[in-house]
ROMI-677458 format. One line per 8 residues: number of its first residue (from 1); their letters; for each residue x, y, z of C-alpha. Coordinates in nm, 4 decimals, m for minus. Layout:
% residues N
NUM = a = X/Y/Z | ... $
END
This chain:
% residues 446
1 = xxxxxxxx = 6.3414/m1.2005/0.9272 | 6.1377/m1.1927/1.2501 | 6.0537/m0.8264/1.3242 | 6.1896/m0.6640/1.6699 | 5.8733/m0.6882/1.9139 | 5.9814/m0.3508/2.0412 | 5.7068/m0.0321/2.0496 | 5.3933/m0.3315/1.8887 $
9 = xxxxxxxx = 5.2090/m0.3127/2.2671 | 4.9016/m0.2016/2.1957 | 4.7170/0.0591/2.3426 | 4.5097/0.1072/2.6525 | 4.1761/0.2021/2.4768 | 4.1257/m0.2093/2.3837 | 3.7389/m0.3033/2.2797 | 3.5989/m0.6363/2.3267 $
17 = xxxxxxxx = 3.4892/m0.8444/1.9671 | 3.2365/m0.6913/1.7938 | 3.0406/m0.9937/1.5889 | 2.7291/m1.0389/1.3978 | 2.5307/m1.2684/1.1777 | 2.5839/m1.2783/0.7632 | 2.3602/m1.4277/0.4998 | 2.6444/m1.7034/0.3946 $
25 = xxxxxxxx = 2.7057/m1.8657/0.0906 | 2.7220/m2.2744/0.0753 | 2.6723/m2.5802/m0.1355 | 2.3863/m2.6438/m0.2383 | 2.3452/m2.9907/m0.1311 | 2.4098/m3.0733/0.2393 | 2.5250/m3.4472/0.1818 | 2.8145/m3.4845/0.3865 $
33 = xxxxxxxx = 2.9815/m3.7332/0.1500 | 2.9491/m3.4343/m0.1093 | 3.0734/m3.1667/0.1220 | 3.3869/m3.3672/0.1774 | 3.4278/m3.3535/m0.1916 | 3.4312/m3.0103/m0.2662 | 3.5976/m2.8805/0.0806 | 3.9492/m2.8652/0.1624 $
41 = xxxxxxxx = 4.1723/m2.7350/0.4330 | 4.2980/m2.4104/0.4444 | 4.4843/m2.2445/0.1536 | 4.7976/m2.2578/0.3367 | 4.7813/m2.6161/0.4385 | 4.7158/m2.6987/0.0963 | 5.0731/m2.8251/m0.0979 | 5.0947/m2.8421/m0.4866 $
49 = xxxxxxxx = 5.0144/m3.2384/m0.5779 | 4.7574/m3.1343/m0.2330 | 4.5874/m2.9409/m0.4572 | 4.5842/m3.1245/m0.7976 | 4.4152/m3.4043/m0.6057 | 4.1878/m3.1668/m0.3984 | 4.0457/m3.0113/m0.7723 | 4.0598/m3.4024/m0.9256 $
57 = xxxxxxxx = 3.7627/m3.5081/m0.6539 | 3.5440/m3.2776/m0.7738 | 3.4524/m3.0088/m1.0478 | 3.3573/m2.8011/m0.7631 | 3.6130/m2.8278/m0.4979 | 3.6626/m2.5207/m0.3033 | 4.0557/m2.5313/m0.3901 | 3.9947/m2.3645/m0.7126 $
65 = xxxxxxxx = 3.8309/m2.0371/m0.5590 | 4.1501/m2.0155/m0.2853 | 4.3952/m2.1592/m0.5195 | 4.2463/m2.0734/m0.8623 | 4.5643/m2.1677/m1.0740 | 4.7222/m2.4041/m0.8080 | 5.0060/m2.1431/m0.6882 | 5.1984/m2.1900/m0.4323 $
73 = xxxxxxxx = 5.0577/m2.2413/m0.0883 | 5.2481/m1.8876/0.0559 | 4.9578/m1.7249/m0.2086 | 5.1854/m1.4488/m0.3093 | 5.0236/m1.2696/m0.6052 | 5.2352/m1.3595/m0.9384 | 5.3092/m0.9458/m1.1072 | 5.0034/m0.8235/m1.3056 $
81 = xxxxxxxx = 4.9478/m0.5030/m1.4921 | 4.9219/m0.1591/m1.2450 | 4.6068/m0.1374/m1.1081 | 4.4473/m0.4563/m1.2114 | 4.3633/m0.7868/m1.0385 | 4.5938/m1.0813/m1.0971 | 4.4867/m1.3066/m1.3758 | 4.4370/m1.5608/m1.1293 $
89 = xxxxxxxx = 4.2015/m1.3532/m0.8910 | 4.0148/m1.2384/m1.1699 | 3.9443/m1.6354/m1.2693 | 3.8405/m1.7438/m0.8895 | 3.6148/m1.4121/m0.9015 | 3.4776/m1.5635/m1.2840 | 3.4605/m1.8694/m1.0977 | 3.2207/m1.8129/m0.8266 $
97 = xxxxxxxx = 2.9909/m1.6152/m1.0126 | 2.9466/m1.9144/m1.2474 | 2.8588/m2.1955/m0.9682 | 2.6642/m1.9200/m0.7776 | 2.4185/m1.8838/m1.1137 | 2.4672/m2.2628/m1.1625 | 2.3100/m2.3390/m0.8100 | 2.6155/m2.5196/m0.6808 $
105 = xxxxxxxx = 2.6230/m2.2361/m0.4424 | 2.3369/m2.0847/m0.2961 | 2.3386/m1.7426/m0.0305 | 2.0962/m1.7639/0.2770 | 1.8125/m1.5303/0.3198 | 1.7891/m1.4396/0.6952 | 2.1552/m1.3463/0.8718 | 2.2897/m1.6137/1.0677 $
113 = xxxxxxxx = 2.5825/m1.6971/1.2934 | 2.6528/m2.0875/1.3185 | 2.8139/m2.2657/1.6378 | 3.0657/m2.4801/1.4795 | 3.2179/m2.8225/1.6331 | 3.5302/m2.9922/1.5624 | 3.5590/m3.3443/1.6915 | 3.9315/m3.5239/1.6448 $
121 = xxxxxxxx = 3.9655/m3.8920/1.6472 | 4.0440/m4.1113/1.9209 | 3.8423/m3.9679/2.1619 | 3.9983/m3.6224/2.1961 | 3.8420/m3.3173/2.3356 | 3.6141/m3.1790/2.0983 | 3.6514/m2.7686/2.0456 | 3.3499/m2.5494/2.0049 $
129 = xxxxxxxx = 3.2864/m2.1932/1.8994 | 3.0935/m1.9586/1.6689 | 3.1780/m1.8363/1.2390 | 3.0960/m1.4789/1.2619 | 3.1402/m1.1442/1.0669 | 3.3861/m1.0200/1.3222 | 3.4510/m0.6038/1.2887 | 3.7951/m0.5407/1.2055 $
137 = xxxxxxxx = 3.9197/m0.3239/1.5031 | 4.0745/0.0066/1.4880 | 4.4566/0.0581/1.4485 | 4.5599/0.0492/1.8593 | 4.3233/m0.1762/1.9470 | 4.3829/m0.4938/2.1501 | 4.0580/m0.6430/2.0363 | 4.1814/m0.8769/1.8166 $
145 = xxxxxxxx = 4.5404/m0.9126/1.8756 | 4.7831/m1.1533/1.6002 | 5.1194/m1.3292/1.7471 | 5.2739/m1.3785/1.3987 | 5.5013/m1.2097/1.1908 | 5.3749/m1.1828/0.8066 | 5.4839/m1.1870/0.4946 | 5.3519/m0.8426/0.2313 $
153 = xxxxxxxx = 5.3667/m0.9878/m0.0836 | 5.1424/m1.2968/0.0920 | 4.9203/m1.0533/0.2176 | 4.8811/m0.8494/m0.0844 | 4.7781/m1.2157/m0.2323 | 4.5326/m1.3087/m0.0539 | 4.3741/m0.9381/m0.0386 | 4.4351/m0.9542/m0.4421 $
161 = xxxxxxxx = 4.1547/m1.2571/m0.4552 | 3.9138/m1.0886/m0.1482 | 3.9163/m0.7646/m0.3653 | 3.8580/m0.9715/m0.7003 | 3.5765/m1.2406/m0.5352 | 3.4368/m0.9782/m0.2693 | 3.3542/m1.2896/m0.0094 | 3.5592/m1.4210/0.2255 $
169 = xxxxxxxx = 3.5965/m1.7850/0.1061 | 3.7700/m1.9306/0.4097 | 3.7683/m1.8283/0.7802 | 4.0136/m1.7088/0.9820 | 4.0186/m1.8403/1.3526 | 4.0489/m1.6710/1.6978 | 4.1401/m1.7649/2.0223 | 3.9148/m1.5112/2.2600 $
177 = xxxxxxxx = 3.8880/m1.4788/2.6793 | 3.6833/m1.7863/2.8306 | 3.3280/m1.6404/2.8652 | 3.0739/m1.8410/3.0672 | 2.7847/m1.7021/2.8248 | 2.9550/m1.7744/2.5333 | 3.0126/m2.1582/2.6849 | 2.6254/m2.1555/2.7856 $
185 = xxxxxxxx = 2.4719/m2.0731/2.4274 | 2.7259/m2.2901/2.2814 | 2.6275/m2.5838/2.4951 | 2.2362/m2.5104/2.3733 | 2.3022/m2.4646/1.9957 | 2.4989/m2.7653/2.0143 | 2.1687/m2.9677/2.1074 | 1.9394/m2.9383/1.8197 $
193 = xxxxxxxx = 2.0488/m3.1430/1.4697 | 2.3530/m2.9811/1.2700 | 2.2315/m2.8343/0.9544 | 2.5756/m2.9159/0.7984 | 2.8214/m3.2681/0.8972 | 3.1132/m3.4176/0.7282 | 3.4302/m3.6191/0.7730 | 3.7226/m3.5117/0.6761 $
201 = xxxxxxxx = 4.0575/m3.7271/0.5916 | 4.2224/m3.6878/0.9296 | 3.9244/m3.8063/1.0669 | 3.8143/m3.5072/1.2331 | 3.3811/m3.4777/1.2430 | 3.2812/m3.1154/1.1120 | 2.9388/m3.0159/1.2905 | 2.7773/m2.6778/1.1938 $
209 = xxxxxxxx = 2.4289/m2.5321/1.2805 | 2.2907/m2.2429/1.1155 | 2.1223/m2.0177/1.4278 | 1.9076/m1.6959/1.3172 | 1.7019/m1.6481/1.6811 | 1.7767/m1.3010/1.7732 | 1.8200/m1.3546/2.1268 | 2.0771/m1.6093/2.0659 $
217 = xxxxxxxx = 2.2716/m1.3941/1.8338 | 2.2117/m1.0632/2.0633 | 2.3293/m1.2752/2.3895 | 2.6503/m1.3869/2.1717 | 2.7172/m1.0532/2.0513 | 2.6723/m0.9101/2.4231 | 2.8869/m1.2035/2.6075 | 3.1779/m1.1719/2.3031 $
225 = xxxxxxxx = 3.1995/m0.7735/2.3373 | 3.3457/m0.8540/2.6873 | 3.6091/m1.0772/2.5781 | 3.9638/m1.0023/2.3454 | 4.1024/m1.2422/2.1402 | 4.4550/m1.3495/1.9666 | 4.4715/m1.4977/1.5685 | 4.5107/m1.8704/1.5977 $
233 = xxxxxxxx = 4.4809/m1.9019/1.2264 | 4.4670/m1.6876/0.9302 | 4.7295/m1.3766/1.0140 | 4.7375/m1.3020/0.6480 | 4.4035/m1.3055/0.5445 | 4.3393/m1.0891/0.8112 | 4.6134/m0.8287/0.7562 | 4.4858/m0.8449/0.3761 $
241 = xxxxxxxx = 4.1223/m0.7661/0.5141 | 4.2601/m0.4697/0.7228 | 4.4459/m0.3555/0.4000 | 4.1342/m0.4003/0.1485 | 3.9857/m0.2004/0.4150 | 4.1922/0.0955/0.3935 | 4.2111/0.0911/m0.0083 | 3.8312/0.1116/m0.0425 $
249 = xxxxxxxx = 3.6875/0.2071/0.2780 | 3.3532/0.2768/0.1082 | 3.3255/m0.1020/0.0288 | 3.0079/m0.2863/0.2004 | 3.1093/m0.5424/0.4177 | 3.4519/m0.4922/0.4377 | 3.4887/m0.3539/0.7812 | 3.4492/m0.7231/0.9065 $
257 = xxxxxxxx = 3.6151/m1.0674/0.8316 | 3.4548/m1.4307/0.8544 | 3.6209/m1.5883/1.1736 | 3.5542/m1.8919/1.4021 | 3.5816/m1.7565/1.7310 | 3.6408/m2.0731/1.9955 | 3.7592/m2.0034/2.3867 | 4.1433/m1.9741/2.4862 $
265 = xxxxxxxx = 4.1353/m2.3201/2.6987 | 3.8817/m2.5818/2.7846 | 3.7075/m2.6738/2.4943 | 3.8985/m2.4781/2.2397 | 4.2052/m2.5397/2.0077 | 4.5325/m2.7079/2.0981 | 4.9148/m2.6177/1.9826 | 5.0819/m2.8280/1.7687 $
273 = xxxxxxxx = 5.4261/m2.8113/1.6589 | 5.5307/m2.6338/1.3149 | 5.9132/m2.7596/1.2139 | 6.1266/m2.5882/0.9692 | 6.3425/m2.8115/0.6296 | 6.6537/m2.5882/0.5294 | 6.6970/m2.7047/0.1775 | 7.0817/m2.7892/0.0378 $
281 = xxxxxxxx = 7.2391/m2.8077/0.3556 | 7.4157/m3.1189/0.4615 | 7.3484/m3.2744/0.8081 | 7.7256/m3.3012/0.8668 | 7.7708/m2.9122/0.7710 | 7.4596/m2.8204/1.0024 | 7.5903/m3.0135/1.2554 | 7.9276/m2.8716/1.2671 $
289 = xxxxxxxx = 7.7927/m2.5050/1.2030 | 7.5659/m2.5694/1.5420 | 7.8486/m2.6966/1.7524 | 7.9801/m2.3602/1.7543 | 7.6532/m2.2598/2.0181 | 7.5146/m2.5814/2.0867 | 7.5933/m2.9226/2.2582 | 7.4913/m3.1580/1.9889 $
297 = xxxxxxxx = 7.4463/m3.5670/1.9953 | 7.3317/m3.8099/1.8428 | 6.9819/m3.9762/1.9503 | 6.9464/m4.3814/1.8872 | 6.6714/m4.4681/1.6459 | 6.5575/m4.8072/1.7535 | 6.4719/m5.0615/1.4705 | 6.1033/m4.9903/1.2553 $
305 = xxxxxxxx = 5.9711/m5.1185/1.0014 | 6.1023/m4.8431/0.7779 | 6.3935/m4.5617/0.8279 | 6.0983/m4.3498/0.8352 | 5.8672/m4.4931/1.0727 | 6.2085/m4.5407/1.3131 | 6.3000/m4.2108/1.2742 | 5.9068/m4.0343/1.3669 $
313 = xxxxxxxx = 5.8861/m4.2837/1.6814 | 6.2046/m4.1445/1.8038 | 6.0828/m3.8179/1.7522 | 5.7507/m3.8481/1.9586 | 5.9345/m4.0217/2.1979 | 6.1755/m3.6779/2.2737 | 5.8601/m3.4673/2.2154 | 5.6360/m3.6471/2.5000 $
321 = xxxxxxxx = 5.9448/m3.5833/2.7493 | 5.8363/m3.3129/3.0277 | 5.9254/m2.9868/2.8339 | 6.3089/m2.9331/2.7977 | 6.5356/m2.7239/2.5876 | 6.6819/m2.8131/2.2835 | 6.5816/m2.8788/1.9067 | 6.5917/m3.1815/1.6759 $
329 = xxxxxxxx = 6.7705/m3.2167/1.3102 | 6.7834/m3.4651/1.0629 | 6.8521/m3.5308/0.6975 | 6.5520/m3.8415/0.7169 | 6.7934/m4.0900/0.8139 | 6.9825/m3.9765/1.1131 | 6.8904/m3.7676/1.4283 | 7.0739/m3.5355/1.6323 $
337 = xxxxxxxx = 6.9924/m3.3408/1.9524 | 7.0990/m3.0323/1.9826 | 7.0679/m2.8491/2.3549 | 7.2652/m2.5553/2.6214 | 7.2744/m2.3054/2.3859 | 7.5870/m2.0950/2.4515 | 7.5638/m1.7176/2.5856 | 7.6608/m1.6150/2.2194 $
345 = xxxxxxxx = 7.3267/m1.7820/2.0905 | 7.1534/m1.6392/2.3086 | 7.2798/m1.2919/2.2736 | 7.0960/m1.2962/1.9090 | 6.7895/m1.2436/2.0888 | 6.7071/m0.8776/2.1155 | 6.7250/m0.7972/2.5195 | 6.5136/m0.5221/2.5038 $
353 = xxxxxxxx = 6.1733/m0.7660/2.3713 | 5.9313/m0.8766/2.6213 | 6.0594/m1.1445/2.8266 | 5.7223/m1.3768/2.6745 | 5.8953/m1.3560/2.3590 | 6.1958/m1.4224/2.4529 | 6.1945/m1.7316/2.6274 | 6.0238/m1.9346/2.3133 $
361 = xxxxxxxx = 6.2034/m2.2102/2.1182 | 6.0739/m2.0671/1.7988 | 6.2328/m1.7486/1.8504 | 6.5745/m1.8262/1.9770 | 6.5991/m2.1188/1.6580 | 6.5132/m1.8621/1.4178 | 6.7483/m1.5911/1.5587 | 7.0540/m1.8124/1.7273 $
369 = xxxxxxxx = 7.0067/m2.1235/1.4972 | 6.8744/m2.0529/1.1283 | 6.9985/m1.6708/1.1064 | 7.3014/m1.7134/1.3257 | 7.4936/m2.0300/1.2696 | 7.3724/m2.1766/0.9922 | 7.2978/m1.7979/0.8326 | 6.9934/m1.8381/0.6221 $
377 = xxxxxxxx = 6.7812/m1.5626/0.6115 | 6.4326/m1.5884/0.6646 | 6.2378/m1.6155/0.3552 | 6.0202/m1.8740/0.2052 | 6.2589/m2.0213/m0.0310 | 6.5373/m2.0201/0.2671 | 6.3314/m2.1765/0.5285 | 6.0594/m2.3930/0.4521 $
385 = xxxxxxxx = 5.7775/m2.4935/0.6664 | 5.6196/m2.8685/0.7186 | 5.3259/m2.8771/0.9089 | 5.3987/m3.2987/1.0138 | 5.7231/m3.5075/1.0572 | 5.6352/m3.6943/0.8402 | 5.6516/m3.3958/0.6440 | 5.9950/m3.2311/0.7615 $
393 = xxxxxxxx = 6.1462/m3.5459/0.7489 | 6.0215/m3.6127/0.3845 | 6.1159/m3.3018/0.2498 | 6.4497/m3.2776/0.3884 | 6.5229/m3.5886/0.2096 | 6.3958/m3.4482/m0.1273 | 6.5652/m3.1595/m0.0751 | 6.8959/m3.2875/0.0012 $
401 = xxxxxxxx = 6.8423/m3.0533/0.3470 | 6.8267/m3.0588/0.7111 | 6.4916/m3.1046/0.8904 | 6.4408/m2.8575/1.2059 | 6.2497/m3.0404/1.4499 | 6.0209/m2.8169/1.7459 | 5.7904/m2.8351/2.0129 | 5.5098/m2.6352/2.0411 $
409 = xxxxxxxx = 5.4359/m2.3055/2.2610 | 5.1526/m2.3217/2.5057 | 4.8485/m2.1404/2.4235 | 4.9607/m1.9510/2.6942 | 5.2627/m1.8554/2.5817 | 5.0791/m1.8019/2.2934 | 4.8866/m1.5203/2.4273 | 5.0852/m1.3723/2.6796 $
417 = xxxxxxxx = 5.3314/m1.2914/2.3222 | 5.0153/m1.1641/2.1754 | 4.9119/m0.8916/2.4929 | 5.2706/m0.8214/2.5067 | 5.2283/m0.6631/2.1670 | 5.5063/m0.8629/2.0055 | 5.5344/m1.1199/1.7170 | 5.6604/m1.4719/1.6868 $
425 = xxxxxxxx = 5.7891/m1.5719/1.3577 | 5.6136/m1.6839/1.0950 | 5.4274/m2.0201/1.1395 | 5.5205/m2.0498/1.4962 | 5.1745/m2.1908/1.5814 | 4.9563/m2.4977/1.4327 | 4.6010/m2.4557/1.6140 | 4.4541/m2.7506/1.5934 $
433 = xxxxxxxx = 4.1757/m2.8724/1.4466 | 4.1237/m2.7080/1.1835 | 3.7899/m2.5757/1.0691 | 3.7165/m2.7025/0.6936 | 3.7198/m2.4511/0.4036 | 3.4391/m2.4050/0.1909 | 3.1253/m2.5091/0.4094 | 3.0119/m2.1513/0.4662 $
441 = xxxxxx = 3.1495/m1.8526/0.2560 | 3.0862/m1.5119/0.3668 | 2.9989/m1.2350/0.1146 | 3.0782/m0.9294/0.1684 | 2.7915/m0.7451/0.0488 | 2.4649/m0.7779/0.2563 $
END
């Protein structure tokens, strides 16, 4: 379940990001047709037959370090003895040692930060920033600030295989405070020729230049210290940082975490929407159960060449509309609308949270919608998440469930949740694009 936002503002003695270079760890060869072979997108993006095919392109595909037995994508950490690593960790630890003495993967010898680029398709705005060792703040700080509610035994997963590897094998990403000397030494890195390039599958170009100059990495360290940031990606790798921290605070390295750092705004990430699939639930029952706190209707689905394709055009067509209120359902065949929520939905929402919290979508579905009329708790097997349409609507089919359609917050609201010190549920928030797993690892020993 969501936790209350209530007493999570954080305090007034907030720090600015505190960055600096690391001798990475990357593949040997820079071909970019190879590097799209053994890289992958984040662990949590990463579904079961994702993975299979992700470890069938190549012996050396960076899914079997963050998925070492091809778990589920949550990366909760199956039981294992008291006091030892999970069978699993232990293997992705095994694992990496082997291709590091192989010399698949070789470590740098001089520090370096590297400006990264992501350019989408279609001529979209391409977002910029810098992979850093980023210092993990004190408790009360504001320096790095997440929006998302997590789940422990995720957490305790993913700081299962950081313990057991000791490198952080995929970054996590933050959103920081637009900085004009950040932009500037972005804008100059970004001139020279990338030291690492690939395409990925979604047809997004991957640009990254290794920079060791010490006045470029003292004037990014100097511009970043002035700026905050929110957790655009990766809430439970860091929480599992901040709690390998605390269980061996003598460890090298581990007072930092690998992160992309890119500007909240121009020339940083976009929201996209996350949607929910409640499996065994009929769309009739759902329906019915929503009436109770919603006007609900039916939407047309014009003619397409498949149920499918009908079904996601009618969906983009409601999501371009000028922001509304309101939610989408659908068992893959059918679509309803569901909008004016009643006073009773509403009333689910805790009036005592900051008023940035409680004016999202995500939030009232989760607490008036899922939990309220339709009472399914919030847990993984409850409340599944698709990161597509194409993937709601799919699963919902195969799961003989409902398909919760939303828009996405505003980066905005995004942070103003953030500095209000509260938390949206889990996987309110798809930054987008994503950086690419596996082109520079981060040990944690110097």
């Amino acid at each position: 379940m969501p936790s209350s936002p209530a007493d999570r503002r954080p305090s007034d003695h907030a720090t600015g990001l505190e960055v600096r270079p690391f001798r990475a760890l990357t593949y040997a060869s820079p071909d970019p047709a190879h590097l799209a072979r053994v890289s992958s997108p984040a662990y949590d993006l990463v579904t079961t037959d994702g993975r299979e095919r992700l470890a069938g392109s190549d012996p050396h595909n960076i899914v079997r370090l963050i998925l070492p037995q091809g778990d589920a994508p949550g990366g909760a950490a199956p039981p294992a003895a008291a006091g030892a690593p999970p069978s699993w960790a232990t293997q992705a630890a095994q694992t990496l040692r082997a291709w590091q003495d192989e010399g698949i993967l070789v470590r740098d010898e001089a520090p370096a930060v590297w400006a990264y680029e992501l350019q989408p398709p279609d001529g979209e705005a391409a977002t910029a920033g810098w992979l850093a060792a980023v210092s993990i703040p004190a408790p009360g700080s504001s320096a790095v600030l997440p929006h998302e509610d997590t789940f422990p035994e995720a957490v305790e997963g993913r700081r299962a295989l950081l313990a057991a590897t000791r490198t952080d094998l995929e970054p996590i990403v933050l959103a920081h405070d637009v900085d004009p000397d950040v932009a500037a030494l972005t804008d100059h890195a970004l001139q020279a020729a990338p030291t690492l390039e690939l395409l990925d599958d979604d047809g997004v170009r991957h640009r990254l230049w290794r920079v060791t100059e010490p006045p470029v990495i003292t004037g990014l360290a100097d511009a970043l210290r002035r700026t905050g940031a929110v957790i655009a990606d990766g809430h439970h790798r860091f929480a599992a940082a901040r709690a390998h921290q605390r269980i061996d605070p003598g460890c090298t390295g581990c007072d930092a975490v690998l992160a992309l750092v890119t500007p909240m705004g121009p020339g940083g990430l976009r929201v996209a929407a996350i949607h929910r699939v409640l499996p065994d639930l009929d769309l009739d029952d759902a329906a019915a159960a929503a009436a109770r706190g919603f006007a609900v209707s039916g939407v047309p689905v014009p003619a397409g060449p498949s149920d499918e394709a009908a079904l996601i055009d009618a969906v983009r067509t409601w999501s371009s509309r000028p922001k509304g209120s309101g939610y989408l359902i659908s068992d893959g065949r059918r679509l309803l609308h569901l909008d004016d929520p009643a006073p009773s939905v509403r009333a689910r929402v805790p009036s005592e949270a900051p008023d940035a919290w409680r004016r999202l979508d995500v939030v009232l579905a989760h607490r008036g919608l899922i939990e309220g009329l339709w009472g399914r708790p919030d847990r993984p097997d409850s409340v599944l998440i698709a990161h597509t349409v194409e993937e709601a609507l799919r699963t919902a089919t195969e799961r003989a469930g409902v398909a919760l359609l939303l828009r996405p917050p505003s980066p905005a609201d995004v942070a103003a949740v953030a500095r209000a010190g509260a938390r949206m549920p889990r996987k309110s928030t798809l930054f987008v694009p994503k950086p690419r797993t596996g082109l520079v690892l981060r040990p944690l020993a110097d």
